[in-house]
LUMFIVEX-147134 format. One line per field, with one value per residue (C-alpha): residue in three letters; z, x, y. Coordinates in nm, 2 decimals, m for minus. Layout:
<nodes>
residu ALA;... $
w Z;... $
u X;... $
v Y;... $
</nodes>
This chain:
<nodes>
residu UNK;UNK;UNK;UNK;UNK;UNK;UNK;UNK;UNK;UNK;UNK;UNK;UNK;UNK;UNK;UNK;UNK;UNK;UNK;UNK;UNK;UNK;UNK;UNK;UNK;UNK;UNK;UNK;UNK;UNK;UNK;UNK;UNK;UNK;UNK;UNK;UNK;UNK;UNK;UNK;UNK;UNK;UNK;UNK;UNK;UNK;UNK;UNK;UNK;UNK;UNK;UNK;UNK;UNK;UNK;UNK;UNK;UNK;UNK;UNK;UNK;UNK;UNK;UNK;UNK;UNK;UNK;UNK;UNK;UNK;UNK;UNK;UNK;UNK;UNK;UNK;UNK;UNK;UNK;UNK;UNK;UNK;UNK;UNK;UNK;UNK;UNK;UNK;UNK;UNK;UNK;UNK;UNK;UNK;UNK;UNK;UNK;UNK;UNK;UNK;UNK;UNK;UNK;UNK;UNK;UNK;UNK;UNK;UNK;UNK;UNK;UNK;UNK;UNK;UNK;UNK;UNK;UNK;UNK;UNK;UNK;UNK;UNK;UNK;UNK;UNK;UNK;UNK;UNK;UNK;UNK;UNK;UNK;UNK;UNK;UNK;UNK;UNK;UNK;UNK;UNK;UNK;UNK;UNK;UNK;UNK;UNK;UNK;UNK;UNK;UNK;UNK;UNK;UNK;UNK;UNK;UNK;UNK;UNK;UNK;UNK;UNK;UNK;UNK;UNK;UNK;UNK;UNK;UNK;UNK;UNK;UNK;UNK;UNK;UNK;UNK;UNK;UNK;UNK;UNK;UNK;UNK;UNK;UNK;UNK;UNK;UNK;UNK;UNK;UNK;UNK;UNK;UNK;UNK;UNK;UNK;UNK;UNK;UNK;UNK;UNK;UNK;UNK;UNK;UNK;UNK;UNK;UNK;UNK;UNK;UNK;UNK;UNK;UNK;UNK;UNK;UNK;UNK;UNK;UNK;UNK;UNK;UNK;UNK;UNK;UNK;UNK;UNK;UNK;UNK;UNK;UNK;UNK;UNK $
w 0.00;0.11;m0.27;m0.43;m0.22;m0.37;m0.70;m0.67;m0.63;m0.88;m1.21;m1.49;m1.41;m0.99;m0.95;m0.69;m0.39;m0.27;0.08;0.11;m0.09;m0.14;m0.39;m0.33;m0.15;m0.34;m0.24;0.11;0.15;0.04;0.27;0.63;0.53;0.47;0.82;0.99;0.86;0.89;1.24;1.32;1.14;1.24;1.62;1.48;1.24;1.60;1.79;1.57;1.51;1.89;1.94;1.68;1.76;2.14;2.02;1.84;2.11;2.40;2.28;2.04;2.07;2.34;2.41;2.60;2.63;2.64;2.33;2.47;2.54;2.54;2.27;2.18;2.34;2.27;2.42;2.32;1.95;1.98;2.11;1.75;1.53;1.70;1.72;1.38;1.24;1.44;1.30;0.97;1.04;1.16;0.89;0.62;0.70;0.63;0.30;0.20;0.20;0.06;m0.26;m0.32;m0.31;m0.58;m0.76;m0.75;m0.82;m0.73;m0.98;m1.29;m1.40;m1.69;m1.86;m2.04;m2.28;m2.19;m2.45;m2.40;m2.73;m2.73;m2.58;m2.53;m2.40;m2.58;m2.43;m2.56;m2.40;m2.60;m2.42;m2.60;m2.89;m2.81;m2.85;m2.87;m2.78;m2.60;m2.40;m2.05;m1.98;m1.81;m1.55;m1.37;m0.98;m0.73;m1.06;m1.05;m1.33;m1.50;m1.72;m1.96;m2.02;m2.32;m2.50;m2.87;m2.90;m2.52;m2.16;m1.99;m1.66;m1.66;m1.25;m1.09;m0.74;m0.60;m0.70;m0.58;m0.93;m1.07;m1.37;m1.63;m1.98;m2.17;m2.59;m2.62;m2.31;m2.13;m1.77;m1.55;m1.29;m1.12;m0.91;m0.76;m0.76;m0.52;m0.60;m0.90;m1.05;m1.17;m1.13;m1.24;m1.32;m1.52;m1.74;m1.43;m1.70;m1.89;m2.23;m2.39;m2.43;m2.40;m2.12;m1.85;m2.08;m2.07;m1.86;m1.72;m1.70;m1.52;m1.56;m1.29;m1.37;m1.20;m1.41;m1.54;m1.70;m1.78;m2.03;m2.17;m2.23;m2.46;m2.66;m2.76;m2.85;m3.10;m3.21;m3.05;m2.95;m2.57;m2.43;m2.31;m2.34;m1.99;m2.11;m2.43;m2.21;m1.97 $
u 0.00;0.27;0.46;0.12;0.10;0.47;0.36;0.14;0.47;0.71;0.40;0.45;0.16;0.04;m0.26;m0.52;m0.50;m0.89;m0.72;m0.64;m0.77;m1.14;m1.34;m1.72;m1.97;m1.90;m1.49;m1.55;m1.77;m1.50;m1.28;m1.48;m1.52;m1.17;m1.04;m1.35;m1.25;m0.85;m0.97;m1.15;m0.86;m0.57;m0.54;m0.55;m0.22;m0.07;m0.17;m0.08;0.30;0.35;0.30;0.52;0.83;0.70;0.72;1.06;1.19;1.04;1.08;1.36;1.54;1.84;2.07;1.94;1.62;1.28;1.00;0.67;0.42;0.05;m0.15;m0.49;m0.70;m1.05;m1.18;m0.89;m0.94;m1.31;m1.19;m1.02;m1.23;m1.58;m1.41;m1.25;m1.59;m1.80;m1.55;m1.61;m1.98;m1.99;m1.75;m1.97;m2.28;m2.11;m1.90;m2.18;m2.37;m2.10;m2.06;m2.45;m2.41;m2.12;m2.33;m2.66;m2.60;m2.84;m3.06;m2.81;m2.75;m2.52;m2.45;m2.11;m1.98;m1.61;m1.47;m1.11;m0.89;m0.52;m0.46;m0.62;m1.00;m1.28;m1.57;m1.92;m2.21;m2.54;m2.72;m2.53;m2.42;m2.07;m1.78;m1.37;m1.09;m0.74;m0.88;m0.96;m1.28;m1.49;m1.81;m2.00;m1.95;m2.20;m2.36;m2.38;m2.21;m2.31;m2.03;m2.15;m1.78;m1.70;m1.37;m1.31;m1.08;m0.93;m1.04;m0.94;m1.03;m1.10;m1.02;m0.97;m0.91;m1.01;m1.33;m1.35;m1.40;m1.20;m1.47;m1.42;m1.44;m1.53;m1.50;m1.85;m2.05;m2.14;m2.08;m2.16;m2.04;m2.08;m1.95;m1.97;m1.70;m1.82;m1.50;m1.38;m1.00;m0.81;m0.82;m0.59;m0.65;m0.51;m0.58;m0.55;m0.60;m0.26;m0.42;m0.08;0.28;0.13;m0.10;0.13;0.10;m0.27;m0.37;m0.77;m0.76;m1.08;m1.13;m1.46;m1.60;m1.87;m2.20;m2.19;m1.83;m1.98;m2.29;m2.02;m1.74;m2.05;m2.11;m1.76;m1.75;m2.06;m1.90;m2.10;m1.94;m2.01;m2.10;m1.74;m1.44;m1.38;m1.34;m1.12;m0.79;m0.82 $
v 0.00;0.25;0.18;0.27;0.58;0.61;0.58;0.92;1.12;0.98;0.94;1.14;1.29;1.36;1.18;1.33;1.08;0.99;0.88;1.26;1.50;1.32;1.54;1.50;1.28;0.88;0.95;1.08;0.81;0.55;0.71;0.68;0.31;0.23;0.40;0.22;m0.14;m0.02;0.06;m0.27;m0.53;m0.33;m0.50;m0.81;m0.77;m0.57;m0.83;m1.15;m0.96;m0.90;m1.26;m1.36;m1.17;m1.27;m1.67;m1.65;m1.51;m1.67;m2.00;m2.01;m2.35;m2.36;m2.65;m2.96;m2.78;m2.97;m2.97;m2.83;m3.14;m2.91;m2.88;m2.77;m2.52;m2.54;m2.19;m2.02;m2.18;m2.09;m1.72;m1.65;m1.74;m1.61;m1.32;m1.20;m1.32;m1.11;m0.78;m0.95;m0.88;m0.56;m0.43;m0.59;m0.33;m0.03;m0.14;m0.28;0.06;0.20;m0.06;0.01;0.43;0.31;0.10;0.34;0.69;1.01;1.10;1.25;1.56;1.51;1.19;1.10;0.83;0.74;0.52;0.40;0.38;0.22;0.49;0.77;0.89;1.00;1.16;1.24;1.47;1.31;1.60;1.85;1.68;1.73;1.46;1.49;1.30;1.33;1.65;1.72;1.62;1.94;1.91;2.13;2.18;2.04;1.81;1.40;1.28;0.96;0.77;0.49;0.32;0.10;0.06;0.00;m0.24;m0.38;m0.36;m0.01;0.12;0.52;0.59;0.92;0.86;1.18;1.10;0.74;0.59;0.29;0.15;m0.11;0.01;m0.29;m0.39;m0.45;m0.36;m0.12;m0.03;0.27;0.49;0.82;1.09;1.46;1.70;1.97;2.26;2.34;2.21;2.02;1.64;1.36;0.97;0.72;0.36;0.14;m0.19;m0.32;m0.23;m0.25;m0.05;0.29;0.20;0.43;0.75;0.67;0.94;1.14;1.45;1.63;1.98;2.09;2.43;2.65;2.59;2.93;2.81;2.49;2.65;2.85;2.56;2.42;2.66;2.71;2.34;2.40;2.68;3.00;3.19;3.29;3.58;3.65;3.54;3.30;2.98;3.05;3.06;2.76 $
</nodes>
């Protein structure tokens, strides 16, 4: 885990961490349920290690000394496994809650088609009628965006993990995921699927935008012209 943390550093390109910059409701989400479960399993790795280091020590094998005759325990046997099941339990509730706010979105406010190309990212807004490739895609703040994933020719995986997404995009299907960004920037993912030798230049890029900057990122790409000049800079 601490090498992928690494791995945020030294890419190409930063990636935006979800563990500690989440961006909107889904990633913060994520979050609280991986320090809960890290929370509820971490004293049983302490505990487990103690004992180890405790056992090589404590009964490391000295000259003329004696083998140990006990064996079997049956409460203590009992103890450990009624135990780490019941943490199993209790962890399951929660990460399963948050697997279903995953897996069932809000109601949408903007839908987009990612499909993944060896190797770039193309994105279409049916709404609008807009579609490009090999540019950032831009939302609004504050909006639930729907992504319908498919790939034309391998599997990719479109994941931004500020945003707590890590989707499929599949030759031949079609599969879905969403998110909020609530503040407006810049956000950075990348192809988490081997899709071939260009798969680590296969980066996301995520530009959120107020609304207002949203309406008048459109109609630049239809070619209006807007009613200033904001979004022909950025």
């Amino acid at each position: 885990m601490l090498l992928g943390f690494a791995a945020f550093g030294w890419a190409d390109e930063p990636i935006t961490n979800w563990l500690t910059n989440p961006e909107g409701p889904l990633a913060r989400t994520i979050r609280s349920n991986f320090y809960f479960s890290m929370a509820a399993f971490l004293p049983f790795l302490l505990l487990s290690e103690v004992l180890l280091v405790y056992a090589i020590f404590r009964f490391k094998a000295k000259p003329g000394g004696q083998a140990a005759t006990f064996h079997e325990n049956l409460r203590l046997e009992i103890l450990w496994t009624v135990i780490p099941a019941l943490t199993l339990a209790i962890t399951a509730i929660p990460t399963y809650k948050t697997m279903r706010a995953m897996e069932v979105p809000p109601k949408s406010d903007l839908v987009v088609a990612v499909i993944g190309h060896q190797f770039f990212w193309e994105y279409r807004y049916p709404k609008y009628g807009v579609q490009f490739a090999e540019e950032a895609m831009v939302v609004p703040a504050g909006k639930v965006i729907t992504l319908n994933l498919s790939s034309v020719d391998v599997v990719h995986s479109w994941w931004v993990p500020a945003f707590g997404v890590k989707q499929d995009a599949n030759p031949g299907r079609i599969t879905h995921a969403w998110f909020q960004a609530d503040n407006p920037g810049r956000y950075k993912g990348q192809c988490a699927e081997l899709c071939g030798k260009l798969h680590a230049k296969m980066y996301i890029d995520v530009r959120v935008v107020t609304p207002e900057e949203f309406e008048q990122w459109i109609l630049e790409k239809k070619g209006i012209a807007p009613p200033d000049g904001t979004m022909e800079n950025q």
